[in-house]
Jmol script that loads the backbone (N, CA, C; Angstrom):
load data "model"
ATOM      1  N   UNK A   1     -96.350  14.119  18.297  1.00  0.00           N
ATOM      2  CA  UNK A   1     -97.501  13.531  18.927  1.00  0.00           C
ATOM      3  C   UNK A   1     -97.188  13.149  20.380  1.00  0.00           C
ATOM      4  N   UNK A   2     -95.882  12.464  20.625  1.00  0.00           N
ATOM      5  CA  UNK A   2     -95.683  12.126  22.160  1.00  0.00           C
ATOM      6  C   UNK A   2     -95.752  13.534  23.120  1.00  0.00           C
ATOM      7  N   UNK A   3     -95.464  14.766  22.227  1.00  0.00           N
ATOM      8  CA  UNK A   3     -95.030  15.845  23.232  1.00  0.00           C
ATOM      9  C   UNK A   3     -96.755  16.267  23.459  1.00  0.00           C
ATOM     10  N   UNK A   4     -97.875  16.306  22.270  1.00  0.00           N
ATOM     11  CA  UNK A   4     -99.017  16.181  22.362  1.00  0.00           C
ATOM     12  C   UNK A   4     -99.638  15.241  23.889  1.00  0.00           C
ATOM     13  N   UNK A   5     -99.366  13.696  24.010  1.00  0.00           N
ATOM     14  CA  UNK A   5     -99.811  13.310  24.988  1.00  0.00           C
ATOM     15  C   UNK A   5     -99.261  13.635  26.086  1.00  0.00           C
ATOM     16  N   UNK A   6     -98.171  13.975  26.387  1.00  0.00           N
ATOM     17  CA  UNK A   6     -97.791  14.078  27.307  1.00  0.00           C
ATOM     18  C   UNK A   6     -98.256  15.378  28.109  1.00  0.00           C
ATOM     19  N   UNK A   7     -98.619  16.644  27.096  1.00  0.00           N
ATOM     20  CA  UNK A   7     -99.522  17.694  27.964  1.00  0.00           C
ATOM     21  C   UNK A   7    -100.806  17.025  28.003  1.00  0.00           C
ATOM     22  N   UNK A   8    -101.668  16.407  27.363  1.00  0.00           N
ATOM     23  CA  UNK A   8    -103.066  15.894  27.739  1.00  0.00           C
ATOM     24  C   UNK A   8    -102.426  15.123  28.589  1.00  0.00           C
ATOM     25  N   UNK A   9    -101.778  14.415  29.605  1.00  0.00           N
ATOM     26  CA  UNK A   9    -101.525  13.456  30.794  1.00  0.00           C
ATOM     27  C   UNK A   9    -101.858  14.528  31.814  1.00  0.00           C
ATOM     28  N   UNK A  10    -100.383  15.450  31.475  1.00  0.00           N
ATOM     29  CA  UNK A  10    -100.012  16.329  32.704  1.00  0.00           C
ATOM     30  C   UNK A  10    -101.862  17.151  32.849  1.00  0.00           C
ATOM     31  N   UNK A  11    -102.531  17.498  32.065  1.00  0.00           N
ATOM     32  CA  UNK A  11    -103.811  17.777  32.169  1.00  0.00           C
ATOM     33  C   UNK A  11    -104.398  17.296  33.415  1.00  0.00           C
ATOM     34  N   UNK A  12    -104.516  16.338  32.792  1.00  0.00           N
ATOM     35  CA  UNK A  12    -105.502  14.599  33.609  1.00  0.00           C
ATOM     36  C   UNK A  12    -104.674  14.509  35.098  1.00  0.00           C
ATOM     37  N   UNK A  13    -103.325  14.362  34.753  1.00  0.00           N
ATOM     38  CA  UNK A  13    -102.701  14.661  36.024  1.00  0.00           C
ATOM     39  C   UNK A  13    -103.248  15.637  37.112  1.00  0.00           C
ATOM     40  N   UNK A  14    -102.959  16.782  36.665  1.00  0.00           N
ATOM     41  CA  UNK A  14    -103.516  17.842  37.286  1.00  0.00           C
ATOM     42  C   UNK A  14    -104.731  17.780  37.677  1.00  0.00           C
ATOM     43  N   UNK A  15    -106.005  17.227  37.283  1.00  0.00           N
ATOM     44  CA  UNK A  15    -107.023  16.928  38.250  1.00  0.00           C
ATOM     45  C   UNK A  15    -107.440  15.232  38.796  1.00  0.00           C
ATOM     46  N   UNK A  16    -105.995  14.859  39.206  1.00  0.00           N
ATOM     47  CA  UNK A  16    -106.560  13.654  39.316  1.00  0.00           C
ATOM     48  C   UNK A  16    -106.375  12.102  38.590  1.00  0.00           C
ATOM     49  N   UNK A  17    -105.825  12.428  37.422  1.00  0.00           N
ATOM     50  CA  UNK A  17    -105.793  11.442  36.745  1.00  0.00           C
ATOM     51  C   UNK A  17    -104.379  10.897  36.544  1.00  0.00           C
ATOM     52  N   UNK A  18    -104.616   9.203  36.640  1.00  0.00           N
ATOM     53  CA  UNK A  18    -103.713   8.136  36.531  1.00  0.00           C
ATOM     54  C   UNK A  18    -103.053   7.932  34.861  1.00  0.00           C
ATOM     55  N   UNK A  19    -102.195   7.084  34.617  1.00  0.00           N
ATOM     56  CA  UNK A  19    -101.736   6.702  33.458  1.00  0.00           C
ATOM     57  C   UNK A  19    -101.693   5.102  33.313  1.00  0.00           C
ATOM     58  N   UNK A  20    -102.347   4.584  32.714  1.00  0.00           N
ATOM     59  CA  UNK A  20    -102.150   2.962  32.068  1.00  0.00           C
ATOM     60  C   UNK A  20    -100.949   2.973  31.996  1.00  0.00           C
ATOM     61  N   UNK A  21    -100.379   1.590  32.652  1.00  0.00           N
ATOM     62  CA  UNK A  21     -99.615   1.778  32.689  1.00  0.00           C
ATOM     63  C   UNK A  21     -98.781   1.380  31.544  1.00  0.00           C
ATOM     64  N   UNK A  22     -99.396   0.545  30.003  1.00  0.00           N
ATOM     65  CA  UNK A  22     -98.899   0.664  29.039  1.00  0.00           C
ATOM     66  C   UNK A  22     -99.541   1.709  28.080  1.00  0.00           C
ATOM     67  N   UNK A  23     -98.789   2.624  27.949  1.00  0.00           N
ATOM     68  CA  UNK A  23     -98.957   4.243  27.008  1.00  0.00           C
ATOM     69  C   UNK A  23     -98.003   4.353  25.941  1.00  0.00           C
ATOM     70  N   UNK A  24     -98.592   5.746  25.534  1.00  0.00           N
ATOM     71  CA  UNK A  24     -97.802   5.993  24.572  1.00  0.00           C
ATOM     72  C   UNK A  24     -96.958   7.142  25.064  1.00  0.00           C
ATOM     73  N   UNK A  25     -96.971   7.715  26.379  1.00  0.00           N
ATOM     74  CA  UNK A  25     -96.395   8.524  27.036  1.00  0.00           C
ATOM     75  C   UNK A  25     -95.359   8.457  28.335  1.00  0.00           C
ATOM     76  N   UNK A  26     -94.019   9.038  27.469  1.00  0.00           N
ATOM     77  CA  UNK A  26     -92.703   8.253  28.588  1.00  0.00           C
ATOM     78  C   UNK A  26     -92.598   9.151  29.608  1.00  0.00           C
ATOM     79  N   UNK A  27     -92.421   7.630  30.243  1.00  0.00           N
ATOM     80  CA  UNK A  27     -92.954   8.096  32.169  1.00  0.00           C
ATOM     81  C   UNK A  27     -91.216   8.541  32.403  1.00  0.00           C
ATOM     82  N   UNK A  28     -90.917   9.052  33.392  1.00  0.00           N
ATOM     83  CA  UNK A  28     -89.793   8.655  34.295  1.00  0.00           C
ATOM     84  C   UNK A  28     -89.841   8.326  35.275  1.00  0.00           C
ATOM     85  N   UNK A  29     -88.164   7.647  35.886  1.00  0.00           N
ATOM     86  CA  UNK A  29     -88.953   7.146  37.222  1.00  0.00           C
ATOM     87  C   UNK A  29     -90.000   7.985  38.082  1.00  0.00           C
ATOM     88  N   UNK A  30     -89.669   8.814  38.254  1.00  0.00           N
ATOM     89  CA  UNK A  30     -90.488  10.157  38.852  1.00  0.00           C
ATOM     90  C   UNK A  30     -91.556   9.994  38.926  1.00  0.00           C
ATOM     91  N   UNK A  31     -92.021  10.123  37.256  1.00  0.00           N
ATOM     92  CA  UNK A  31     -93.154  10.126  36.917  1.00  0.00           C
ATOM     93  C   UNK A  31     -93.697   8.366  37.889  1.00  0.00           C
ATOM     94  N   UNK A  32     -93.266   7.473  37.624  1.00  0.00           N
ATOM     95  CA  UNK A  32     -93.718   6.663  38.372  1.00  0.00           C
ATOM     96  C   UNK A  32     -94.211   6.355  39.717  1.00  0.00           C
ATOM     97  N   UNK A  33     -93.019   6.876  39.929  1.00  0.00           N
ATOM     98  CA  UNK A  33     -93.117   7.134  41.740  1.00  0.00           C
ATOM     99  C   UNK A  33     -94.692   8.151  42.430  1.00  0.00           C
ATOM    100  N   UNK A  34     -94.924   9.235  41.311  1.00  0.00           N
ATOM    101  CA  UNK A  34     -96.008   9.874  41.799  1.00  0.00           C
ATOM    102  C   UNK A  34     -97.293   9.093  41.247  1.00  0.00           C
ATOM    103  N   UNK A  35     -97.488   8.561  40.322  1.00  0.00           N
ATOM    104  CA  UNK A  35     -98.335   7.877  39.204  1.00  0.00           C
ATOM    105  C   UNK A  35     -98.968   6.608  40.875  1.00  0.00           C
ATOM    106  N   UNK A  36     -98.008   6.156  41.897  1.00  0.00           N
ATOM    107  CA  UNK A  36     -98.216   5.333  42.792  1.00  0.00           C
ATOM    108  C   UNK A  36     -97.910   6.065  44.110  1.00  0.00           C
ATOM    109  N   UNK A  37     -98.309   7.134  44.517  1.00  0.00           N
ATOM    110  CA  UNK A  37     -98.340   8.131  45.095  1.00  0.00           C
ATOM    111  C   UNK A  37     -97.940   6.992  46.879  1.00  0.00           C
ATOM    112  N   UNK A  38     -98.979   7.270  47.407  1.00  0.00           N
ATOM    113  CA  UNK A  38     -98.694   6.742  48.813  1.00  0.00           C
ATOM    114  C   UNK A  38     -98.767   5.102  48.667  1.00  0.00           C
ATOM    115  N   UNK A  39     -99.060   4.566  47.669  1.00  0.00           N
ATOM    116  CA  UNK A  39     -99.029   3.294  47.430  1.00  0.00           C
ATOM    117  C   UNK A  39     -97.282   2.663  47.374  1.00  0.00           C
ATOM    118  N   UNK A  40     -96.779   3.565  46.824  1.00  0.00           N
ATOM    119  CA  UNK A  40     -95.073   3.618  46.704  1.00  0.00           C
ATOM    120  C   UNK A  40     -94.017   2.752  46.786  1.00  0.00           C
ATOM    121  N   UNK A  41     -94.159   3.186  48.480  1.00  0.00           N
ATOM    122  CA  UNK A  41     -93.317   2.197  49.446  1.00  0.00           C
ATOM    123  C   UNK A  41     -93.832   0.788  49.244  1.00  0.00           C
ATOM    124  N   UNK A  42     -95.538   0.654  49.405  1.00  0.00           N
ATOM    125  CA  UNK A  42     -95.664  -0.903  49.317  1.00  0.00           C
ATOM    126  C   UNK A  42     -94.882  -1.969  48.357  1.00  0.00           C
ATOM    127  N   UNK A  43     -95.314  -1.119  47.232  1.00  0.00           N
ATOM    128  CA  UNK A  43     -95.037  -1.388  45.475  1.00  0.00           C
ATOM    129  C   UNK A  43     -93.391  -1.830  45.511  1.00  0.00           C
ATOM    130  N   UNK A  44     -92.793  -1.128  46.003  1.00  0.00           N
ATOM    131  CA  UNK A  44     -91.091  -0.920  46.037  1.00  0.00           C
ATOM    132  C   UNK A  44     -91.098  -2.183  46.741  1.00  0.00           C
ATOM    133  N   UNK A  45     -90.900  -2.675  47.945  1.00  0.00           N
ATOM    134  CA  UNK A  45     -91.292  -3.372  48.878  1.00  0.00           C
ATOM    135  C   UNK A  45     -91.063  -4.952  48.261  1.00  0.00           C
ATOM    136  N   UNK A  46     -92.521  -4.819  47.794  1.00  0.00           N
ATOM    137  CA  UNK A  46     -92.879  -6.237  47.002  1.00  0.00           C
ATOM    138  C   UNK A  46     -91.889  -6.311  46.002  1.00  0.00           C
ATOM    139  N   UNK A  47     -91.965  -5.340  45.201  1.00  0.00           N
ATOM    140  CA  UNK A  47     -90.269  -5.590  43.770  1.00  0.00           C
ATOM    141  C   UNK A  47     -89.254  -6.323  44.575  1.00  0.00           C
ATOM    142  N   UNK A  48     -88.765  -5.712  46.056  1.00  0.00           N
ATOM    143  CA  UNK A  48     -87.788  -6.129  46.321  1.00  0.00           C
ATOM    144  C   UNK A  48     -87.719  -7.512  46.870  1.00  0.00           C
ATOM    145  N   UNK A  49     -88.841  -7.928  46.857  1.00  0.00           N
ATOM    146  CA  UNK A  49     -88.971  -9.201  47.396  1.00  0.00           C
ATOM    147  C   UNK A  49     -89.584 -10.338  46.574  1.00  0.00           C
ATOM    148  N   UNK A  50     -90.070  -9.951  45.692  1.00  0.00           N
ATOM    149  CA  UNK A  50     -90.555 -10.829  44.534  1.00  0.00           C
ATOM    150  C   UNK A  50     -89.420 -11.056  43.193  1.00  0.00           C
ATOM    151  N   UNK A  51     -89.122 -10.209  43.241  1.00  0.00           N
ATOM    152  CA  UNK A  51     -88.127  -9.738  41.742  1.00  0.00           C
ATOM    153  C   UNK A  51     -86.776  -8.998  42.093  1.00  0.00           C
ATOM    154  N   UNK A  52     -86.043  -9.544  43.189  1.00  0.00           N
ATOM    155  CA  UNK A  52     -84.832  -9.247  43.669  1.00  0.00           C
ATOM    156  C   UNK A  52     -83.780  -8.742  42.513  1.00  0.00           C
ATOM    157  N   UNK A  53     -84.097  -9.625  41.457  1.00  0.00           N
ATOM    158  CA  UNK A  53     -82.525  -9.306  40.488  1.00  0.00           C
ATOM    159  C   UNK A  53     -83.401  -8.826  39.575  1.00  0.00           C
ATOM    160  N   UNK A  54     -84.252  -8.048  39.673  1.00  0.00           N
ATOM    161  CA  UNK A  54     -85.118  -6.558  38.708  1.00  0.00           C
ATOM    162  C   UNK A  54     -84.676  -7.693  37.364  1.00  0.00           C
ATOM    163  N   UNK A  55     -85.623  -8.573  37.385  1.00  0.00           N
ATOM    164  CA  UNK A  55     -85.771  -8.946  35.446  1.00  0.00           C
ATOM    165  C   UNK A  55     -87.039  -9.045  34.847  1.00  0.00           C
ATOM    166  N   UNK A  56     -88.201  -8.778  35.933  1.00  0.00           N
ATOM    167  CA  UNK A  56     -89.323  -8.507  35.595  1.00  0.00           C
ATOM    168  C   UNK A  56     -89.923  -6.748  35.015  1.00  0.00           C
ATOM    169  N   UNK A  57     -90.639  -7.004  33.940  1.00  0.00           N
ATOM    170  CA  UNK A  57     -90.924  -6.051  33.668  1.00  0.00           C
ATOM    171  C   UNK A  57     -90.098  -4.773  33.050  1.00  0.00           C
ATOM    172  N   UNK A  58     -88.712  -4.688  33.257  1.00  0.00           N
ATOM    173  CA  UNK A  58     -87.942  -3.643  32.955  1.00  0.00           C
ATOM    174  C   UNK A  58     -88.107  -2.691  32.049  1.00  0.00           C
ATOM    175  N   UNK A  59     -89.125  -2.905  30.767  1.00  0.00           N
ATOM    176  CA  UNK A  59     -88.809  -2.061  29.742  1.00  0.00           C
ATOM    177  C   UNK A  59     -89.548  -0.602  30.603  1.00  0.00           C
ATOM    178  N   UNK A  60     -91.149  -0.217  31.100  1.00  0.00           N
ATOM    179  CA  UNK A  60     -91.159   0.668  31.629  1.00  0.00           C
ATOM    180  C   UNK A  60     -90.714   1.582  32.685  1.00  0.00           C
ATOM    181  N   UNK A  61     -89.251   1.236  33.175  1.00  0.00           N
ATOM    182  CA  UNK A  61     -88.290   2.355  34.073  1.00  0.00           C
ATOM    183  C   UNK A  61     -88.902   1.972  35.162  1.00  0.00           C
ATOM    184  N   UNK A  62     -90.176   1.542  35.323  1.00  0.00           N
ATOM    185  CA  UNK A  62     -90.763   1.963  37.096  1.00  0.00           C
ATOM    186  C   UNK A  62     -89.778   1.999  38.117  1.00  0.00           C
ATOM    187  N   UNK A  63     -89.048   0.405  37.565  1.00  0.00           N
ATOM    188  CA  UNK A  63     -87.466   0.629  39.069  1.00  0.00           C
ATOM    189  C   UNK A  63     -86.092   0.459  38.212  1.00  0.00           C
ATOM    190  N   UNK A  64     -85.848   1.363  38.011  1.00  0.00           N
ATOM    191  CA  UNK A  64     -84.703   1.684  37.326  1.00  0.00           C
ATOM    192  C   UNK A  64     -83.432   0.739  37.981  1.00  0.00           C
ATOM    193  N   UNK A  65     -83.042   0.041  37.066  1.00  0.00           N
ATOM    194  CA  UNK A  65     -81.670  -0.579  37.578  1.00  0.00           C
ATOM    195  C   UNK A  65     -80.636   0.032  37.874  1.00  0.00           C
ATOM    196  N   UNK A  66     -79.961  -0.070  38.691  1.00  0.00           N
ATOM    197  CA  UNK A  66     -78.869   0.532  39.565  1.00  0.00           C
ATOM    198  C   UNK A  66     -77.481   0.017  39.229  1.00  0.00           C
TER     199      UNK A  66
END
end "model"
wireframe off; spacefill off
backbone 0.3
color backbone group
């Protein structure tokens, strides 16, 4: 079933379409990074300045710990 959603995303993807960001379909960072396309840099930005020691949020990858 995950390999199921994940072609209906890439679908939706393909014309346009976003992902909630709680799914049943695993993102990678990648996938994240485009999912917030030119928004990106802002997004990154604020993490680094709000949530310095990355303990917010972690389970969805968005900023992968280093």
């Amino acid at each position: 079933m995950l390999a199921r959603n994940r072609d209906l995303f890439e679908r939706a993807r393909a014309v346009g379409g976003t992902r909630y960001p709680m799914g049943s379909t695993p993102f990678s960072h990648e996938d994240w990074r485009r999912q917030y396309g030119s928004f990106w840099p802002k997004l990154r930005r604020a993490k680094e300045r709000y949530d310095p020691e990355g303990i917010l949020t972690p389970g969805p990858g968005i900023f992968p710990r280093d």
